[in-house]
Residue frames as a rotation matrix with the C-alpha (Angstrom) as fourth column:
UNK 1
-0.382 0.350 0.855 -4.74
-0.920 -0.061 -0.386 29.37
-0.084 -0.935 0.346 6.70
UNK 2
-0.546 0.265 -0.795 -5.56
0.240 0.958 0.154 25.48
0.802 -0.107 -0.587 7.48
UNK 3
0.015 0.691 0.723 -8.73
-0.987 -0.107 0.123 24.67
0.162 -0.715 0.680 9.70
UNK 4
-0.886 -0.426 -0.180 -8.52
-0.396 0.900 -0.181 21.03
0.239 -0.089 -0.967 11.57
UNK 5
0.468 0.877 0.107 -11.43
-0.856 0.480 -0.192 19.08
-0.219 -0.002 0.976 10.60
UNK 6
-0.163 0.129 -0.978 -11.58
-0.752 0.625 0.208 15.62
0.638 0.770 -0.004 8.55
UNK 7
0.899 0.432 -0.072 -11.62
-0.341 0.793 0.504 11.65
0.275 -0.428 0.861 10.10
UNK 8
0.517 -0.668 0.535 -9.92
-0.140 0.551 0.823 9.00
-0.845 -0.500 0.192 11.40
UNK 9
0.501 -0.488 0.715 -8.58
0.514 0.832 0.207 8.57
-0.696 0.264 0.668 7.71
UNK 10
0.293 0.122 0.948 -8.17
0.851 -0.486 -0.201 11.93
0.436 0.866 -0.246 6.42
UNK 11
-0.396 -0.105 -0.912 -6.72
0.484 -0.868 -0.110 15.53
-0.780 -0.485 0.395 7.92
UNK 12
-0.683 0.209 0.700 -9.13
0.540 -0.500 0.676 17.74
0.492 0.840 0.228 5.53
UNK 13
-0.870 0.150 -0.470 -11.34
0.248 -0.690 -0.680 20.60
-0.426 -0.708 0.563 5.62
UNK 14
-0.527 0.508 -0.682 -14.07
-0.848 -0.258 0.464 19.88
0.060 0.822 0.566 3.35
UNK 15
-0.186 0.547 0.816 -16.85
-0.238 0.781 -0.577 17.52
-0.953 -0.302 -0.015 2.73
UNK 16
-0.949 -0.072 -0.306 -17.22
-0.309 0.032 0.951 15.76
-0.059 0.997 -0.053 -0.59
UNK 17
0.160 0.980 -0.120 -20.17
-0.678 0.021 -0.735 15.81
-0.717 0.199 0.668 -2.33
UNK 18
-0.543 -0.233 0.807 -20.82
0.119 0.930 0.348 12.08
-0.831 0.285 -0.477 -3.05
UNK 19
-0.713 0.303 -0.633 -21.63
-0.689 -0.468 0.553 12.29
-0.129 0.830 0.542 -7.29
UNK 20
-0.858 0.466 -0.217 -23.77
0.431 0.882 0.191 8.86
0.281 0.070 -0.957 -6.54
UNK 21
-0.027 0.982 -0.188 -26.34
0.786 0.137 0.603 10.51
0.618 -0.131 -0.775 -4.01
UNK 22
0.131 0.257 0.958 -25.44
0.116 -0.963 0.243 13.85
0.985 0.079 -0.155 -3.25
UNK 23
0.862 -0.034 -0.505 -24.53
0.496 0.256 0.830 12.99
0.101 -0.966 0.238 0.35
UNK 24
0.610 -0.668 0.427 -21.88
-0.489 -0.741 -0.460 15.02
0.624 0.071 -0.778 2.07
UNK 25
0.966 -0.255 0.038 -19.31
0.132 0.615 0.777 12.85
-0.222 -0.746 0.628 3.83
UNK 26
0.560 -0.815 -0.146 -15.27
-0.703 -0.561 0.436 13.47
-0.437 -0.142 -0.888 4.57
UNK 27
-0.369 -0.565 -0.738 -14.76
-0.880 -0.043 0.473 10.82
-0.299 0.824 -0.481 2.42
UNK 28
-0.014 0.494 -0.869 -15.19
-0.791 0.526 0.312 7.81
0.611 0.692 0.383 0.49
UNK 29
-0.642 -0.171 -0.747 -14.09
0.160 0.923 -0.349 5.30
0.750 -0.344 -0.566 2.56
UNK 30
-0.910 0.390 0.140 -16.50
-0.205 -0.129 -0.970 7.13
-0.360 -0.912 0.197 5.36
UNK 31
-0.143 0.672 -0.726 -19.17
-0.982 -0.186 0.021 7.31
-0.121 0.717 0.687 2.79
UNK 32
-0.216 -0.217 -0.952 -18.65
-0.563 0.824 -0.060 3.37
0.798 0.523 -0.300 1.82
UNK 33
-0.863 -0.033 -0.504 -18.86
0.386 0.601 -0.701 2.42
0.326 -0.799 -0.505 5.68
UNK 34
-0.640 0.768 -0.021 -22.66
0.030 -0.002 -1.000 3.90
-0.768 -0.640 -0.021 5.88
UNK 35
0.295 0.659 -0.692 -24.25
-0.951 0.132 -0.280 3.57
-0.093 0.740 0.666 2.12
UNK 36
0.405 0.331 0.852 -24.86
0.091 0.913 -0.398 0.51
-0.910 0.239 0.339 0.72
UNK 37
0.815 0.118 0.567 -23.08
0.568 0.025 -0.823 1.41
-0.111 0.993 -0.047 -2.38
UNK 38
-0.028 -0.988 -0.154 -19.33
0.891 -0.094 0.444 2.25
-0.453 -0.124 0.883 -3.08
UNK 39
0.842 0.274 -0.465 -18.45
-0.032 -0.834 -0.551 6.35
-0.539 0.479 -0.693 -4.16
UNK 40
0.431 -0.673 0.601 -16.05
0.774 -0.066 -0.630 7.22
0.464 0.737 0.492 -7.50
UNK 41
0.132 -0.564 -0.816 -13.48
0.600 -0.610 0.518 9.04
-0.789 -0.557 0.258 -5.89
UNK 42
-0.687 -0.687 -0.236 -13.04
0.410 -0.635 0.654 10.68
-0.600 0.353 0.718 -9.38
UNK 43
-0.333 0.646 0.687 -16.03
0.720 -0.296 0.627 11.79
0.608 0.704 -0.367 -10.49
UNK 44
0.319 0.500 -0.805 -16.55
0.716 -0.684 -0.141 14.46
-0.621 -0.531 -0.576 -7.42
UNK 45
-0.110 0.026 0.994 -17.16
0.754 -0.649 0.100 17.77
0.647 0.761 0.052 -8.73
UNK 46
0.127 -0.032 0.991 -17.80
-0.270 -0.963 0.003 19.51
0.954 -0.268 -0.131 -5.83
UNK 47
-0.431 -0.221 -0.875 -17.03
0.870 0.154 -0.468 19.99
0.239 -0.963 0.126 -1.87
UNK 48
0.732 0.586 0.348 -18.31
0.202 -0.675 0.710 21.78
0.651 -0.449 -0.612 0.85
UNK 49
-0.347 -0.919 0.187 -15.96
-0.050 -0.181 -0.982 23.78
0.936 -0.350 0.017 3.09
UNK 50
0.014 0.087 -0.996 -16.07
0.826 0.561 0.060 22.75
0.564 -0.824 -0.064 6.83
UNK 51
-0.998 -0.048 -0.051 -15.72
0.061 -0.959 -0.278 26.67
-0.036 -0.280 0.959 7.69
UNK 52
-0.960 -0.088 -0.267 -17.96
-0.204 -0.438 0.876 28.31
-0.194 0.895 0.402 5.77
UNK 53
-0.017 0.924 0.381 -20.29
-0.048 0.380 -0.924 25.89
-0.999 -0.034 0.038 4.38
UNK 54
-0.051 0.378 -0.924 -19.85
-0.719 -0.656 -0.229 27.14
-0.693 0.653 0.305 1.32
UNK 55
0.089 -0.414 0.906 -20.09
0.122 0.907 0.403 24.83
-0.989 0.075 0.131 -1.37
UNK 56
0.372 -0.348 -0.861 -17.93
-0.851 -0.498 -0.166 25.12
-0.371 0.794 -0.481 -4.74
UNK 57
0.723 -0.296 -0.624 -16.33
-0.440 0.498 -0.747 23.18
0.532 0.815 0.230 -7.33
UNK 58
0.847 -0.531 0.020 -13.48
0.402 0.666 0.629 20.69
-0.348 -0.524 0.777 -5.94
UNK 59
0.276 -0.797 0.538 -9.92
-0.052 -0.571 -0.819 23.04
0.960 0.198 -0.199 -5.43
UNK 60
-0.187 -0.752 -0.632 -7.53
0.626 0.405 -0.667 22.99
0.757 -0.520 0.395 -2.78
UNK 61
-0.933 -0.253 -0.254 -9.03
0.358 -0.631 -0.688 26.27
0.014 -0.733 0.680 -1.20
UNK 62
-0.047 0.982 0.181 -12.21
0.957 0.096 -0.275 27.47
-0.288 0.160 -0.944 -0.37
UNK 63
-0.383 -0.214 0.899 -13.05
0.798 -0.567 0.205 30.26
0.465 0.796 0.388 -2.66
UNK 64
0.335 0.923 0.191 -14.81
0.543 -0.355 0.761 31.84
0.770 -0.151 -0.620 0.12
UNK 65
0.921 -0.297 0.250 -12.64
-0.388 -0.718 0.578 32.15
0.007 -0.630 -0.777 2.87
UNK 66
0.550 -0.741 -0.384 -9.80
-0.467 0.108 -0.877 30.65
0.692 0.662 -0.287 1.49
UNK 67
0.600 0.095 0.794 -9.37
-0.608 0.699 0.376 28.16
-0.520 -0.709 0.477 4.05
UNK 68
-0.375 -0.524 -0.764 -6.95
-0.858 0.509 0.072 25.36
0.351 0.683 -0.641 2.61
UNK 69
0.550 0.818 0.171 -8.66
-0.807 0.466 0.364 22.35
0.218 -0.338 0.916 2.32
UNK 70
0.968 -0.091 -0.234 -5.65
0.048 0.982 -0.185 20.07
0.247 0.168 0.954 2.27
UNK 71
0.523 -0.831 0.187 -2.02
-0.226 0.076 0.971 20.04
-0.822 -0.550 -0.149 2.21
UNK 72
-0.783 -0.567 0.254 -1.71
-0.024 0.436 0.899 18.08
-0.621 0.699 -0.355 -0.07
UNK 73
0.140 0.968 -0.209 -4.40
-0.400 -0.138 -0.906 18.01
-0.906 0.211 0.368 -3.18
UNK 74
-0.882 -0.368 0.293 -4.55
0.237 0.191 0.953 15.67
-0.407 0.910 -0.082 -6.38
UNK 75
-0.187 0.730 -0.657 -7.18
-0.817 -0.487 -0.309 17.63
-0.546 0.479 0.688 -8.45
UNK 76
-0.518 0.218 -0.827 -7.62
-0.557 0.648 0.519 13.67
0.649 0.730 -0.214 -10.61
UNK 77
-0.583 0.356 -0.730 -8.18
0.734 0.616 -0.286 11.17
0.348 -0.703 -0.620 -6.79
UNK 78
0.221 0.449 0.866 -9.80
-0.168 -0.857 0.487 14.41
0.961 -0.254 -0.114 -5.20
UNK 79
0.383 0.138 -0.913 -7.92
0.827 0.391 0.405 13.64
0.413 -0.910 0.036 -2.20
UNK 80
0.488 0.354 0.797 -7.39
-0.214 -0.837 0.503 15.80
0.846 -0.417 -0.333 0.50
UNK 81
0.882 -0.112 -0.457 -4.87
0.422 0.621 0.661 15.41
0.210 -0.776 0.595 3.35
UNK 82
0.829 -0.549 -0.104 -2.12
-0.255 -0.538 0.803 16.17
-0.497 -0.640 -0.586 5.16
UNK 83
0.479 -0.385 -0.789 1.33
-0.767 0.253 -0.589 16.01
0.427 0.887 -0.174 3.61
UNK 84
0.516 -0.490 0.702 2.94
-0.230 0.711 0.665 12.77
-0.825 -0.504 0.254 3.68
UNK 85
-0.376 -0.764 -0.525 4.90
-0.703 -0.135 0.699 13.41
-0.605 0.631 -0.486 -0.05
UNK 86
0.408 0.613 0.677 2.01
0.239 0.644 -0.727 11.64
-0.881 0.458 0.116 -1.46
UNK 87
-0.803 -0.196 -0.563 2.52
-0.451 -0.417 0.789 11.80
-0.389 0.888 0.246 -5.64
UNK 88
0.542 0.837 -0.077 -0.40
-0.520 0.263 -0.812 10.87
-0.660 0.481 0.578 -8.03
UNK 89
-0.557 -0.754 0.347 0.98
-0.272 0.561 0.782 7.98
-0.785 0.341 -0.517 -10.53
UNK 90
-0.300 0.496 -0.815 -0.32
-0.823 -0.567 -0.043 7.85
-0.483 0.657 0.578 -13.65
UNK 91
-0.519 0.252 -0.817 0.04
-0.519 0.666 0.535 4.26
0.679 0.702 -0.215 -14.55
UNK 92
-0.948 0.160 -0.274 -1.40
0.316 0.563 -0.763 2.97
0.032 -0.811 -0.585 -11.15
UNK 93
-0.265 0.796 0.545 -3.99
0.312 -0.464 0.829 5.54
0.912 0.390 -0.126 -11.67
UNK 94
0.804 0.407 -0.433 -3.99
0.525 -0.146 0.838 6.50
0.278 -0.902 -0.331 -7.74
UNK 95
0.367 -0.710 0.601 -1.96
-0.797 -0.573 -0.191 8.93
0.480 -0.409 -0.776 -5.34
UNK 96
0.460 -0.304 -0.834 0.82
0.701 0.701 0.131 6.60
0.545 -0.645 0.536 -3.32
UNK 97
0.932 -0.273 -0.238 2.68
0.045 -0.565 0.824 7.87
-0.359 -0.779 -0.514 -0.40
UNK 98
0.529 -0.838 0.134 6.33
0.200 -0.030 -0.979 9.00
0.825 0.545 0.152 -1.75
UNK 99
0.153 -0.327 -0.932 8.65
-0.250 -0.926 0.284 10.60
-0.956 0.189 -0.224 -1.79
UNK 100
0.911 0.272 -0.310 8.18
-0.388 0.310 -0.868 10.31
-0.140 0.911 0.388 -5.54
UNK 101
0.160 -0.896 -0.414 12.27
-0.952 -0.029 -0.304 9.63
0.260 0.443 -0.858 -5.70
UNK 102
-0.546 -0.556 0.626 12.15
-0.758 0.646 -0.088 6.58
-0.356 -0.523 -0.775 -3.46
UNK 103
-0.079 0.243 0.967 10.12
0.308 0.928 -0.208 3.98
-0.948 0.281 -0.149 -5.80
UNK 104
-0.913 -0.184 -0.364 9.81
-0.375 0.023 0.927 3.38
-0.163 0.983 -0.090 -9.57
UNK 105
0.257 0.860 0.441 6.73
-0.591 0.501 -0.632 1.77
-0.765 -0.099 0.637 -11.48
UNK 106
-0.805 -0.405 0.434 7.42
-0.180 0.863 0.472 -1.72
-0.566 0.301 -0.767 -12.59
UNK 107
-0.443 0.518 -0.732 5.29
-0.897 -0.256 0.361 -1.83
-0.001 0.816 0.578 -15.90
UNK 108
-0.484 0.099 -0.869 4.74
-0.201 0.954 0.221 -5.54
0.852 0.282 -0.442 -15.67
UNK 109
-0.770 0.262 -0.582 3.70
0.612 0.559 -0.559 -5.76
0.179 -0.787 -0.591 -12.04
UNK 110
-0.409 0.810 0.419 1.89
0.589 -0.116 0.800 -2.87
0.696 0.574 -0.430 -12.50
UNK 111
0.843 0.274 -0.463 2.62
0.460 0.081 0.884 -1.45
0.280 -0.958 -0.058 -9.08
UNK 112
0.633 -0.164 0.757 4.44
-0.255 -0.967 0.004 1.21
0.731 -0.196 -0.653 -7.73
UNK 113
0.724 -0.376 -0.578 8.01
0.363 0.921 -0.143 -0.09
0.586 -0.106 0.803 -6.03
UNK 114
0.576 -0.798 -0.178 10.80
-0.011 -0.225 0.974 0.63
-0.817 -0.560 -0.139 -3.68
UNK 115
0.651 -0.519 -0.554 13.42
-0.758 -0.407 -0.509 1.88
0.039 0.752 -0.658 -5.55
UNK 116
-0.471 -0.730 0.496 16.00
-0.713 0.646 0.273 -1.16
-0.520 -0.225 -0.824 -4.03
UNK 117
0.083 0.291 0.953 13.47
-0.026 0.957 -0.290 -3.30
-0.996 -0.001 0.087 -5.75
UNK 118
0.411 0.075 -0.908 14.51
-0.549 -0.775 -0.312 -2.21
-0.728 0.627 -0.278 -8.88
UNK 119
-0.128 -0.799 -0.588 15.95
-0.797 0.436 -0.418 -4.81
0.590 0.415 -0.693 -11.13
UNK 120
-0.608 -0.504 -0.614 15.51
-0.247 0.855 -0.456 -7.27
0.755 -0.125 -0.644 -8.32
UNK 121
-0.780 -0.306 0.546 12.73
-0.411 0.908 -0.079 -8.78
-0.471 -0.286 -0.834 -7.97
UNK 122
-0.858 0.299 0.417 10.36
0.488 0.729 0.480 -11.29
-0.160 0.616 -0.771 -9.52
UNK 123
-0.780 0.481 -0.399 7.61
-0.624 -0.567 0.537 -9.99
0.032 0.668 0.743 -11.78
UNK 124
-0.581 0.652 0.486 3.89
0.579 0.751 -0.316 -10.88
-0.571 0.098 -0.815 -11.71
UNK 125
-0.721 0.196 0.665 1.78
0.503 -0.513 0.696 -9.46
0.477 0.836 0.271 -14.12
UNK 126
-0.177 0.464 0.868 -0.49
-0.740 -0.644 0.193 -6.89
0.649 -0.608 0.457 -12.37
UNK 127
-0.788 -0.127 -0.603 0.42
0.459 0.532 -0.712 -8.55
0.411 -0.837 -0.361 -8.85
UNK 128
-0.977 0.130 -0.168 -1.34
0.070 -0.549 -0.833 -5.78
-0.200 -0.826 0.527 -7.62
UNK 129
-0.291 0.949 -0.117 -4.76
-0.791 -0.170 0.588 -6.23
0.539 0.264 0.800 -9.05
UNK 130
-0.233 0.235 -0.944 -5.31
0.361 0.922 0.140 -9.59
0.903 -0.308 -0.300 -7.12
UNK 131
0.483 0.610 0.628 -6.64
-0.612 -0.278 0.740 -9.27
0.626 -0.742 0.239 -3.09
UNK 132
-0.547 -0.497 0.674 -4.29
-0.818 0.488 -0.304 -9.88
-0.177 -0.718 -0.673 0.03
UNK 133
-0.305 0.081 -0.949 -4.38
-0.066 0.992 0.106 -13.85
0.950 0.095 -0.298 -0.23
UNK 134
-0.862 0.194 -0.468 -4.97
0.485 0.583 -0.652 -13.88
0.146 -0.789 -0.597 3.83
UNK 135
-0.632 0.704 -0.324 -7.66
0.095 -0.344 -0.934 -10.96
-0.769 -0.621 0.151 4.48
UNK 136
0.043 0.823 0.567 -9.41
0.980 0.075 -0.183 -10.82
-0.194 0.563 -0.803 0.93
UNK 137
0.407 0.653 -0.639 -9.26
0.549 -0.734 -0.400 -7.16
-0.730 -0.188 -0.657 0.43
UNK 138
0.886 -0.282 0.369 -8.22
0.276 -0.319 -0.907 -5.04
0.374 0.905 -0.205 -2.30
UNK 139
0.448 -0.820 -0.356 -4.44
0.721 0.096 0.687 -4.20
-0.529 -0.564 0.634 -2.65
UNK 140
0.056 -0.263 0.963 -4.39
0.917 -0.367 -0.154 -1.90
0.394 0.892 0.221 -5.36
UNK 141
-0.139 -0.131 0.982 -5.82
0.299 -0.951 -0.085 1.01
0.944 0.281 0.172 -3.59
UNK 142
0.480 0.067 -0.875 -5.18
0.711 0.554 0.433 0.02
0.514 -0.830 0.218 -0.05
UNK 143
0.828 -0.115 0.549 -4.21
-0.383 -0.830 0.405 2.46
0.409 -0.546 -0.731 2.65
UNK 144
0.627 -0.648 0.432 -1.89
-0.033 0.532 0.846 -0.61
-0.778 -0.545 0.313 4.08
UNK 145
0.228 -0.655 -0.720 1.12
-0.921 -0.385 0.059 -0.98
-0.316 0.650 -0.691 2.53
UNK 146
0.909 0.177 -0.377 1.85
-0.318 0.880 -0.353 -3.68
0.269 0.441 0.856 0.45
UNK 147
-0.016 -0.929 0.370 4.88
-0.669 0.285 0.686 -6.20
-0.743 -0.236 -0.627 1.41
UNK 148
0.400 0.126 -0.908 6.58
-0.884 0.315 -0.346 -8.24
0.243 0.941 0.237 -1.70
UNK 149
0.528 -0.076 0.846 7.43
-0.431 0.835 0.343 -11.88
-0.732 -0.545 0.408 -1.18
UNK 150
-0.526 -0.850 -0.033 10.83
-0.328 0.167 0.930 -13.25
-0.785 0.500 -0.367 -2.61
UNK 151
-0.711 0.419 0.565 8.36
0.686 0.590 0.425 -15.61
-0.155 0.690 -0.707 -5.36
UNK 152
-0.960 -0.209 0.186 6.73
0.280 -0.703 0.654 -11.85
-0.006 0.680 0.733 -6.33
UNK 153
-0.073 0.997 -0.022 3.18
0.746 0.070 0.662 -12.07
0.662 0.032 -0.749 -4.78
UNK 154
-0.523 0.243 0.817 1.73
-0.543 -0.834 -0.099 -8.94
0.658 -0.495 0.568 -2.37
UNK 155
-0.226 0.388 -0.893 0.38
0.809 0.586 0.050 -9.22
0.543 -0.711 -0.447 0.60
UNK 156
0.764 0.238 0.599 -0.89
-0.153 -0.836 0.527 -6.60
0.627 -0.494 -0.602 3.15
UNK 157
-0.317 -0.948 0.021 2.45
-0.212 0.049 -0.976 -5.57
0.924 -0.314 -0.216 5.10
UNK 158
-0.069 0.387 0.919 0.04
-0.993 0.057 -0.099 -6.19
-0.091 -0.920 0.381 8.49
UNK 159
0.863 0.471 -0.183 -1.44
-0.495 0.861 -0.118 -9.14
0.102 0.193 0.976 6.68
UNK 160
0.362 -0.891 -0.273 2.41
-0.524 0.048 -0.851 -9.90
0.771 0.451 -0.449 6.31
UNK 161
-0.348 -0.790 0.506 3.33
-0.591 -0.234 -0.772 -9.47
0.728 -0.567 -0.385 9.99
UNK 162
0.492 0.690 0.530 0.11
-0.808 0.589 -0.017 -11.44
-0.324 -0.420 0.848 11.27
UNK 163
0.862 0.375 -0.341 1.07
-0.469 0.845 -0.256 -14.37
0.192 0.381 0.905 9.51
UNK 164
-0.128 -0.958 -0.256 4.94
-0.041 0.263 -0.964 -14.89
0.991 -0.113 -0.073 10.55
UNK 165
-0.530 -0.114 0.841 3.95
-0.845 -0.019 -0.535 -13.97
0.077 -0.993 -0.086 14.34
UNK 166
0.581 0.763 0.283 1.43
-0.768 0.629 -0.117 -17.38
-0.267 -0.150 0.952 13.81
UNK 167
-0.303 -0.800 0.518 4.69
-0.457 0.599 0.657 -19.10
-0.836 -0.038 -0.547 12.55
UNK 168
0.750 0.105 0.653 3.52
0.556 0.433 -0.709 -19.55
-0.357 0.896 0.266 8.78
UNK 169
0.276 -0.513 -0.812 6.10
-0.302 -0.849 0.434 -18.89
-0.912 0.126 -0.390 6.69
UNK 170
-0.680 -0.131 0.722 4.73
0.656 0.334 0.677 -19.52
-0.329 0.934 -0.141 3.17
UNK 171
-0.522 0.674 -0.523 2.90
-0.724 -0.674 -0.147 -17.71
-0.451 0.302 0.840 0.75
UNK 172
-0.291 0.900 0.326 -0.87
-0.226 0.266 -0.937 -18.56
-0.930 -0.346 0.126 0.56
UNK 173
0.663 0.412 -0.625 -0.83
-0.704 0.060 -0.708 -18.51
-0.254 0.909 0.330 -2.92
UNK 174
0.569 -0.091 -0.817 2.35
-0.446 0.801 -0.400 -20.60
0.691 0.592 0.415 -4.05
UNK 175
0.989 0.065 -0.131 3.74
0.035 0.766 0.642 -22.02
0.142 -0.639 0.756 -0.81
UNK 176
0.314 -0.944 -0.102 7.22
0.379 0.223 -0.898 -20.85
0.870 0.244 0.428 -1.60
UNK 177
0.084 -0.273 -0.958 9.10
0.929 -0.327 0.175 -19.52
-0.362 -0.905 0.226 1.66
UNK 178
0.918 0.248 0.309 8.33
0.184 -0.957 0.223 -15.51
0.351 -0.148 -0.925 2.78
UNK 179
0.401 -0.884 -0.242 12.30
-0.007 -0.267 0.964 -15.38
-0.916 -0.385 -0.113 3.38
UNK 180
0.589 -0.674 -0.446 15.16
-0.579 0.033 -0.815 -15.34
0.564 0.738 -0.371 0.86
UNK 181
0.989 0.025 0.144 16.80
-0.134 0.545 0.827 -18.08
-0.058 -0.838 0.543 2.14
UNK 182
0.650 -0.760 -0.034 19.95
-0.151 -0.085 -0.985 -17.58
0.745 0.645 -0.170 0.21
UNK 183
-0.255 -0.724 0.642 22.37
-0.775 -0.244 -0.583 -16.22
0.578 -0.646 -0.499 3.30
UNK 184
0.720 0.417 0.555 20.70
-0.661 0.655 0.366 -18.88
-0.211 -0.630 0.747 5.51
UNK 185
0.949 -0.250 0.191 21.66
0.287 0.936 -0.204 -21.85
-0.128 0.249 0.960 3.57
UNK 186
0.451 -0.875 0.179 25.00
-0.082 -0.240 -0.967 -20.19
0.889 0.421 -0.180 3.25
UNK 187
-0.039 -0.276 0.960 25.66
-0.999 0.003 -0.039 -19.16
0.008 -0.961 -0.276 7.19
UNK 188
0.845 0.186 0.502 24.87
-0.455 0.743 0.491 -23.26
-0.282 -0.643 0.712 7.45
UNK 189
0.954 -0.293 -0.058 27.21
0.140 0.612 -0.778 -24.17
0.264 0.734 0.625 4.80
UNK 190
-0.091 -0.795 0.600 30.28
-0.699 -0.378 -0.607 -21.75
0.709 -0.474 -0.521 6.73
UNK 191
0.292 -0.011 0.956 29.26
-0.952 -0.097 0.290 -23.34
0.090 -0.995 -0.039 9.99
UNK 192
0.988 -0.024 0.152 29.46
0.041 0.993 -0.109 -26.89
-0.148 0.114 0.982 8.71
UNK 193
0.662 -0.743 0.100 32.85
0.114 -0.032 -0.993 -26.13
0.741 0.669 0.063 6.89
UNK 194
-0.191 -0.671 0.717 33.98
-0.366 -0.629 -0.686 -25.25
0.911 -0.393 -0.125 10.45
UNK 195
0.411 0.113 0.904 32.81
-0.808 0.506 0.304 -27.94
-0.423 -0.855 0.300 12.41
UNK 196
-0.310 -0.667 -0.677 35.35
-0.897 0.442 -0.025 -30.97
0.316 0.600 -0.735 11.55
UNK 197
0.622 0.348 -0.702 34.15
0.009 0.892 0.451 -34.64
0.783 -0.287 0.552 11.88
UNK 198
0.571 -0.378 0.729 35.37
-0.682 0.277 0.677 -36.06
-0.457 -0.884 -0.099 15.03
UNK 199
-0.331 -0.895 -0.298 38.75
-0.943 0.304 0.136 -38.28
-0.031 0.326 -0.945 14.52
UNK 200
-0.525 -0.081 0.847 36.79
-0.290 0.953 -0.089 -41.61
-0.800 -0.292 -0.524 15.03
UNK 201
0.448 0.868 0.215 34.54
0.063 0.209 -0.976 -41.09
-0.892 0.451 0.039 12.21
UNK 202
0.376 -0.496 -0.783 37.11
-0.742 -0.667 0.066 -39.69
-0.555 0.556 -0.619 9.58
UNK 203
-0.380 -0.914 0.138 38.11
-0.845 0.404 0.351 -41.84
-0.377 0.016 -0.926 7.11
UNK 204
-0.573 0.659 0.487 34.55
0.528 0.751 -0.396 -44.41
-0.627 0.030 -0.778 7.12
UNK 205
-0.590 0.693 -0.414 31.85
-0.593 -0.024 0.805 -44.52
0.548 0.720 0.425 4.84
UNK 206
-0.350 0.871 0.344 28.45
-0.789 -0.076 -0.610 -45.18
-0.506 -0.485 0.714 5.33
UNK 207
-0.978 0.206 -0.027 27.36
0.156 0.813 0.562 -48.62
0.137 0.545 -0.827 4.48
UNK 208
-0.279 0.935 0.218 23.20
-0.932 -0.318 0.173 -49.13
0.231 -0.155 0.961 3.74
């Protein structure tokens, strides 16, 4: 049995009891947007079911009326939520959204990948510890998805889509172009090959 409770950033049925100050709130990030002072998502120990009331040790049901508090449950993030094939990665140390088959973790970048990016493309050493370059904010354990740029920096995939609809199209950090221009400079190189000088020019050279 599932009861529909939680926020605007959660589907859950429980309140966590913040281990900082004992405050009940449907999560951290709600918690974080009215204390003055950031909760450890892994140090709760307990929740309070949203039925009930009851409050018990942090598990996926409530031992009272066995309510399910989640869908989905990683007993390490204590999250709570609906399923979206979330998995819990061990080197990232955080749940990402999966399906666990469709990405790999790239030891060097430190960051949890599309599987197509596999092999191809450019390593930064933990890319993903650094803060979107346009909004400042943390990418590691961001709700937004991250978007990779051919020259191997992150960005927030919004932060991503803001900045091309303003007609930048470098990254803030080294300036290289947010395209692969590869096929471009090819498609120009076909189009040239297929536009012949004109017969009056053919034939001259260019004096300085």
């Amino acid at each position: 049995m599932a009861l529909r409770a939680g926020c605007e950033h959660y589907a859950r049925s429980c309140l966590l009891k913040a281990p900082c100050c004992g405050k009940l709130y449907v999560c951290r990030l709600c918690h974080d947007a009215e204390e003055n002072h950031q909760m450890d998502r892994f140090k709760v120990e307990e929740v309070q079911c949203s039925g009930c009331q009851t409050l018990q040790r942090a598990q996926q049901a409530c031992q009272q009326c066995h309510v399910q508090f989640g869908e989905y449950y990683c007993d390490i993030c204590h999250l709570f939520d609906k399923d979206k094939n979330q998995y819990h990665c061990h080197p990232c140390g955080i749940c990402r959204i999966g399906p666990r088959e469709k990405y790999f973790h790239c030891d060097k970048c430190n960051l949890c990948l599309a599987q197509d990016l596999q092999g191809n493309h450019k390593c930064v050493e933990n890319v993903s510890r650094q803060n979107c370059p346009v909004c400042m904010e943390d990418i590691h354990t961001s709700r937004i998805g991250a978007h990779v740029l051919p020259c191997g920096h992150l960005l927030h995939k919004s932060c991503f889509d803001d900045m091309v609809r303003t007609s930048a199209y470098r990254c803030p950090l080294c300036m290289h172009s947010v395209w692969n221009m590869k096929e471009h400079w090819e498609q120009i190189d076909i189009e040239i090959a297929q536009s012949p000088m004109p017969t009056e020019y053919q034939g001259t050279s260019v004096k300085g």
